[in-house]
C-alpha positions in Angstrom: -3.7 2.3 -1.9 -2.9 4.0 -4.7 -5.8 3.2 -6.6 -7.9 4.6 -3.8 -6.0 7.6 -3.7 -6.6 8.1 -7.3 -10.3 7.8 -6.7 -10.3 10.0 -3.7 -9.0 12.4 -6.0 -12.7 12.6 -7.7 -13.9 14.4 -4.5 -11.7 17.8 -4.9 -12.4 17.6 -8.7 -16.3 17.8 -8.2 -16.0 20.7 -4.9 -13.9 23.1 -7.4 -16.2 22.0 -10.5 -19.7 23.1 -8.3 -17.5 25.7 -6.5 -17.2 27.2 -10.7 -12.9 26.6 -9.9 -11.4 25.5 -12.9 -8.7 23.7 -10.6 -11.3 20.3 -11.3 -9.9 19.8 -14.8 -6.1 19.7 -12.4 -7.6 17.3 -9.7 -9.0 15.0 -12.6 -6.0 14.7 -14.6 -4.2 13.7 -11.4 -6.8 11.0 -10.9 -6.6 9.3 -14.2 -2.9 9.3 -13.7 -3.3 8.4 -10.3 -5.7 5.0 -11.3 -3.6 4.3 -14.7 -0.3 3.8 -12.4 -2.3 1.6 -9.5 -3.9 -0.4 -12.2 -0.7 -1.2 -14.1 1.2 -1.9 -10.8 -1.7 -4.5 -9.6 -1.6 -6.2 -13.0 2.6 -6.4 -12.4 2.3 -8.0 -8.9 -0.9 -9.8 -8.5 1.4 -12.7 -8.8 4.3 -11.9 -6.7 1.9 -11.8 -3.5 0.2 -14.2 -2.4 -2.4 -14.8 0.4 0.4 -15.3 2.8 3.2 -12.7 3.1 6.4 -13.1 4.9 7.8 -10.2 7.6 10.5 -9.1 4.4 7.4 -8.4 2.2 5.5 -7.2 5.0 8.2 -4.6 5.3 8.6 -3.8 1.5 5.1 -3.6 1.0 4.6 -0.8 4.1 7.5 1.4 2.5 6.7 1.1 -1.5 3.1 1.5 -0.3 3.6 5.2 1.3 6.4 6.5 -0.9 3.7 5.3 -3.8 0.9 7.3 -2.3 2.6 10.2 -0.9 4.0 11.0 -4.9 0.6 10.6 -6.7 -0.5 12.4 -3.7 1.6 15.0 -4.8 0.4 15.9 -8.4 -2.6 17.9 -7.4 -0.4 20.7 -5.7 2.0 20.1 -8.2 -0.2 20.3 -10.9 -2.3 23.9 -9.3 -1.9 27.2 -10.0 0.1 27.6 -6.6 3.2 26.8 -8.5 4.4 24.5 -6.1 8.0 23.0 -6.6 7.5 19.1 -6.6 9.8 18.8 -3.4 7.2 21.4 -1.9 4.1 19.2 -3.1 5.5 16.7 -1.7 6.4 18.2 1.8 2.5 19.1 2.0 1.6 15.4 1.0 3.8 13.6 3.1 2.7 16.0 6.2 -1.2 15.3 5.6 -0.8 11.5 4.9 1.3 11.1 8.2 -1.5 13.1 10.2 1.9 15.3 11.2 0.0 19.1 10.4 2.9 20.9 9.3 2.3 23.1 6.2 4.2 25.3 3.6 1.1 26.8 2.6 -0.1 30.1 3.8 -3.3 32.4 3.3 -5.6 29.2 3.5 -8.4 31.2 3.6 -8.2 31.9 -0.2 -7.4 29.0 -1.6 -9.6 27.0 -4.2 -11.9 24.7 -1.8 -10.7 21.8 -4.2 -7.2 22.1 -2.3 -8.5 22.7 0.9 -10.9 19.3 0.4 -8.0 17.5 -1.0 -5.9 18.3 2.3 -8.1 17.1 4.5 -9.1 13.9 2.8 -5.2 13.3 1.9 -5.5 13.1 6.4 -8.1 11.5 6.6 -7.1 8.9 4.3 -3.8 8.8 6.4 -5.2 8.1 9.9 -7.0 5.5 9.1 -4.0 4.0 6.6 -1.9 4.2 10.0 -4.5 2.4 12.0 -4.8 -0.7 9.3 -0.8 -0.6 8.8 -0.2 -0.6 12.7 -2.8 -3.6 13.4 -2.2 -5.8 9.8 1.5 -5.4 9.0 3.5 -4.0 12.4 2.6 -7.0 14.7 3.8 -9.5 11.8 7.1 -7.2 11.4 7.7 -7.3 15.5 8.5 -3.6 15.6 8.2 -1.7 18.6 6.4 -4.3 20.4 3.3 -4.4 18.4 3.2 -7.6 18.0 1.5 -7.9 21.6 -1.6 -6.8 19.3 -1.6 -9.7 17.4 -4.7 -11.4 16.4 -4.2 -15.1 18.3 -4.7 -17.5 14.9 -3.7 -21.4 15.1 -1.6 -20.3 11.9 0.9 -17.6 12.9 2.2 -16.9 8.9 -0.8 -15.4 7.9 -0.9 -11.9 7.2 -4.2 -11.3 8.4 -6.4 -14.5 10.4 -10.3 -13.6 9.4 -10.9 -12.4 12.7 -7.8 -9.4 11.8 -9.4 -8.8 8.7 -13.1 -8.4 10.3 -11.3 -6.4 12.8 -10.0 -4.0 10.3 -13.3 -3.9 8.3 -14.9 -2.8 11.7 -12.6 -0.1 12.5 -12.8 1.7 9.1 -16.4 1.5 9.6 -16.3 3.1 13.1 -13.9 5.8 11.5 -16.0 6.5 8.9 -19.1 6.7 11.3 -17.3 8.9 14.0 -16.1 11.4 11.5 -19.6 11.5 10.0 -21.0 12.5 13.8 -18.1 15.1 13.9 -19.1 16.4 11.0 -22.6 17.0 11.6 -21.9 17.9 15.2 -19.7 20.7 13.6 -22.3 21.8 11.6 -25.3 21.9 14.2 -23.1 24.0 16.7 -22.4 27.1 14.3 -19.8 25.9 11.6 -20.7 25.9 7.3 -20.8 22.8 6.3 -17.9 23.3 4.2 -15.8 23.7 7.2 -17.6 21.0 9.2 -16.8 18.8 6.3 -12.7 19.9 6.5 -12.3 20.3 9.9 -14.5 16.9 10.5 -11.6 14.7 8.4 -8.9 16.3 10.2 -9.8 16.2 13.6 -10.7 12.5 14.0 -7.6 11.9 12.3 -5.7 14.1 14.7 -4.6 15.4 11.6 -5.2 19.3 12.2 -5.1 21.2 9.0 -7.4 23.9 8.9 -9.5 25.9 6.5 -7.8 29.1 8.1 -4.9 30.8 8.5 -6.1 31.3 12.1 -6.9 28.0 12.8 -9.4 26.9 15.3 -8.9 30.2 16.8 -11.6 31.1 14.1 -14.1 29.6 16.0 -12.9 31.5 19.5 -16.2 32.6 20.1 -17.9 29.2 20.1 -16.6 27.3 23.2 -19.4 24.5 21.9 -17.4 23.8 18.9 -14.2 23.5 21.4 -15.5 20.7 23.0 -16.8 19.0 20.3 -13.3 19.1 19.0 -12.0 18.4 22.2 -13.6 15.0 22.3 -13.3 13.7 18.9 -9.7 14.3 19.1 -9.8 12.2 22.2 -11.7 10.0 20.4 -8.9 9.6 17.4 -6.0 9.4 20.1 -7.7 6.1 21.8 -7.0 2.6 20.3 -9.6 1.8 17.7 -9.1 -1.8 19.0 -11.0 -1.0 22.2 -14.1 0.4 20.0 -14.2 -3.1 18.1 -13.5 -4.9 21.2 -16.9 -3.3 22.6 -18.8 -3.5 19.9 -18.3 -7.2 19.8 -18.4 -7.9 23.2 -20.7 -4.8 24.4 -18.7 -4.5 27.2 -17.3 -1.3 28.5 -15.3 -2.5 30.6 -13.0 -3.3 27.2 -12.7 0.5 26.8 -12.4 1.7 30.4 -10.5 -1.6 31.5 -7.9 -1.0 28.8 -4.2 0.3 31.2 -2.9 2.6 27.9 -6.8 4.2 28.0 -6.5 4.9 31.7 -2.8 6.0 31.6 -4.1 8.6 28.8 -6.9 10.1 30.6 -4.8 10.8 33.8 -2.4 12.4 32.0 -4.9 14.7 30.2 -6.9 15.0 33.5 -4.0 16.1 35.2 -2.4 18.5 32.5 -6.0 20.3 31.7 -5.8 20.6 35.7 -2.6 22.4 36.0 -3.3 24.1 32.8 -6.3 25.6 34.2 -5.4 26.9 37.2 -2.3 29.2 35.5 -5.0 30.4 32.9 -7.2 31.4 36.1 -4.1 32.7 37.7 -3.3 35.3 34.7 -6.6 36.0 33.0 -10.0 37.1 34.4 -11.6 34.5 32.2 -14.4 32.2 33.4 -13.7 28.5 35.0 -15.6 27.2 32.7 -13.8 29.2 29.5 -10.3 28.8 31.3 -10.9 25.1 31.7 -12.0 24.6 27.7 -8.9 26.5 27.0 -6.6 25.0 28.4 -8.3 21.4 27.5 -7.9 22.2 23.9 -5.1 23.2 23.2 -4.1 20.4 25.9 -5.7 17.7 23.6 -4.7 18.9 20.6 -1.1 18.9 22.0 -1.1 15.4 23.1 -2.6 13.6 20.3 -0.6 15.3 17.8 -3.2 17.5 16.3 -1.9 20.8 16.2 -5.1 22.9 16.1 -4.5 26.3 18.0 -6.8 28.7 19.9 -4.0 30.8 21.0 -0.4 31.0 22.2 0.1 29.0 25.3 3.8 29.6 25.0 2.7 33.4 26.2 0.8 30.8 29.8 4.8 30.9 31.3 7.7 28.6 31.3 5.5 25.6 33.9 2.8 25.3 31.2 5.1 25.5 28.3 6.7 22.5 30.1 3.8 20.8 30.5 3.0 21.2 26.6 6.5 19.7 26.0 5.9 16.7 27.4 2.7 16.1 26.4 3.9 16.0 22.6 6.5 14.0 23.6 3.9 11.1 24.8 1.3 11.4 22.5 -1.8 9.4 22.1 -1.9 5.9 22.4 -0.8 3.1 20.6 -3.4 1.6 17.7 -4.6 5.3 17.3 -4.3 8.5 14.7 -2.2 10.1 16.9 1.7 10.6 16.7 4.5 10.7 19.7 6.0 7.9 21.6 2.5 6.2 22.9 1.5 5.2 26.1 1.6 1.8 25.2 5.1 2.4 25.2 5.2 4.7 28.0 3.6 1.9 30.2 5.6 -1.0 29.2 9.1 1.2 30.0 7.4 2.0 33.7 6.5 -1.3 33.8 9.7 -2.7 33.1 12.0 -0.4 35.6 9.4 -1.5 37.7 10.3 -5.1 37.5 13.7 -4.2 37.4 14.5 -2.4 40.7 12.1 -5.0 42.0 14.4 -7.6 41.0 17.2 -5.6 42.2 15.9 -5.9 45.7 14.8 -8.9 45.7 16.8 -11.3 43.3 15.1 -14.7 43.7 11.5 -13.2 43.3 9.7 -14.0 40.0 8.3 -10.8 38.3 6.0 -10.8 36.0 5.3 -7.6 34.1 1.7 -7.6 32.1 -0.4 -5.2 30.2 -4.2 -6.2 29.9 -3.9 -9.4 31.0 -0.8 -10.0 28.1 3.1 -10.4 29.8 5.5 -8.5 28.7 8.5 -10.4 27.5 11.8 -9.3 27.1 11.0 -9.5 23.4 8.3 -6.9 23.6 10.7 -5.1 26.1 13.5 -4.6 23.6 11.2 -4.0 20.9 10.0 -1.1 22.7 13.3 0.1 24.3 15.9 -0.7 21.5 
């Protein structure tokens, strides 16, 4: 990981170098550092791993693995001419690798493009790293009940079966290929393609950090460019399992059949509902503007992203309700997005379902399941605890 961060690195160093920004000879110091420190700590542990590792190196690996990337990560900022404190750089690393949004930085608009590139890749990178981590190394662990995503494998204590591994090959690629659409959907619909490109990376990844101080409230005039981000956010807050799933079965019912997919698009349904009716209730704005409105900033909300078109805390106390929960459930589980999943959401309903059912009944057998899987106690407490 850090090796491909190092690399990653190249692409900031070559925007500021065309761009005529002498931050590339910064970006390419930090990649040669980056590499050199990847390379020597493969050479150290290519023979303390081996092709099968254990839940304790499972964990290990998954912390080493982000603190390492997160502070080579780092030197870029720290290295700029924005005289960043290290804590700071770090701060801005952590928040872009974790998808979380939340930035230090201010007058965006005139930073080098070389920073700006390296944000949104530093996202990018991080969505899908939580993707592969949640599918290869969580279900292994048994933590919060992920382990109902195992891969089945006659041989439980491998890391990853061949069918994981081609699973987490496919997924990259369908990242790759939906934040390449984005991109150029961006770009046909009004945006430079040097935005397209930033704002591309950080939407799929529900990542939201902008080229702009204002945000996407730069692009208020273009409710186009809304609903493209509107959908590819949606896109990043459904489980990338269900797009391998129908690309291997070429079934949609594996996407529409999936109880965390349809649990997410009531919610959103009935949010950008509500939502929409207290915009038409204090603004003379269009149904159609009203409704894009409030599905944006609705979306963004709920899968974490954090893009803004405007205050909705200034919509009244009902919808500023409505937002709080929303970030509280986030998107669902074996996604970019953040909050408490409704994978988990669904398995706690579930379960006090089962419970009170038990309750009144006492000898009756209840099963709780989720796509066809039962949810033990196991899975329960993992969720719960």
């Amino acid at each position: 990981m850090v090796i491909i961060i190092g690399i990653s690195m190249m692409v900031p160093a070559a925007v500021d170098l065309a761009y005529g920004n002498p931050d590339w000879k910064i970006f390419a110091q930090a990649s040669i550092t980056t590499i050199g420190l990847g390379g020597m700590a493969c050479l150290a542990c290519r023979s303390d791993i081996g092709p099968r590792v254990t839940a304790r190196q499972g964990y290990v690996l998954t912390v080493v693995s982000w603190i390492a990337v997160s502070l080579t990560g780092a030197l870029p900022l720290w290295y700029s001419s924005l005289e960043l404190s290290f804590c700071d750089a770090v701060f801005e690393t952590v928040s872009g690798l974790t998808t979380t949004g939340s930035t230090i930085l201010s007058g965006l608009d005139h930073l080098p493009p070389g920073l700006l590139i390296w944000r949104s890749i530093m996202q990018w990178l991080g969505g899908i790293g939580i993707i592969v981590t949640a599918l290869a190394l969580l279900p292994m662990m048994r933590v919060g009940g992920m382990q109902l995503f195992q891969m089945e494998s006659s041989d439980r204590s491998e890391k990853l079966s061949g069918r994981m591994r081609d699973m987490c090959l496919q997924i990259v690629m369908i990242y790759s290929f939906l934040t390449l659409v984005c991109i150029v959907l961006y770009r046909i619909f009004g945006m430079g393609w040097f935005d397209a490109i930033n704002y591309g990376m950080t939407t799929l990844s529900t990542g939201g950090y902008a080229t702009s101080d204002l945000s996407f409230a730069n692009f208020d005039t273009s409710l186009s460019l809304h609903w493209i981000a509107i959908l590819f956010m949606f896109f990043g807050g459904l489980p990338f399992t269900a797009y391998a799933v129908f690309l291997r079965k070429r079934a949609i019912k594996a996407v529409i059949g999936n109880q965390q997919i349809k649990l997410f698009c009531l919610i959103i349904a009935g949010f950008t509902f509500l939502l929409t009716l207290r915009l038409l209730q204090n603004s003379d704005d269009s149904i159609f503007r009203s409704l894009t409105i409030a599905a944006f900033n609705l979306v963004s909300v709920i899968t974490t992203t954090g893009y803004a078109s405007g205050d909705y805390l200034l919509w009244g106390p009902a919808a500023v309700m409505l937002f709080f929960f929303a970030t509280f459930i986030g998107g669902c589980s074996g996604s970019t997005s953040g909050g408490f999943k409704m994978f988990r959401l669904y398995v706690v309903f579930t379960g006090l379902r089962a419970h009170f059912m038990r309750l009144r009944s006492p000898s009756a057998v209840v099963v709780s399941r989720i796509d066809r899987h039962e949810i033990t106690s196991d899975i329960y407490n993992a969720v719960t605890v």
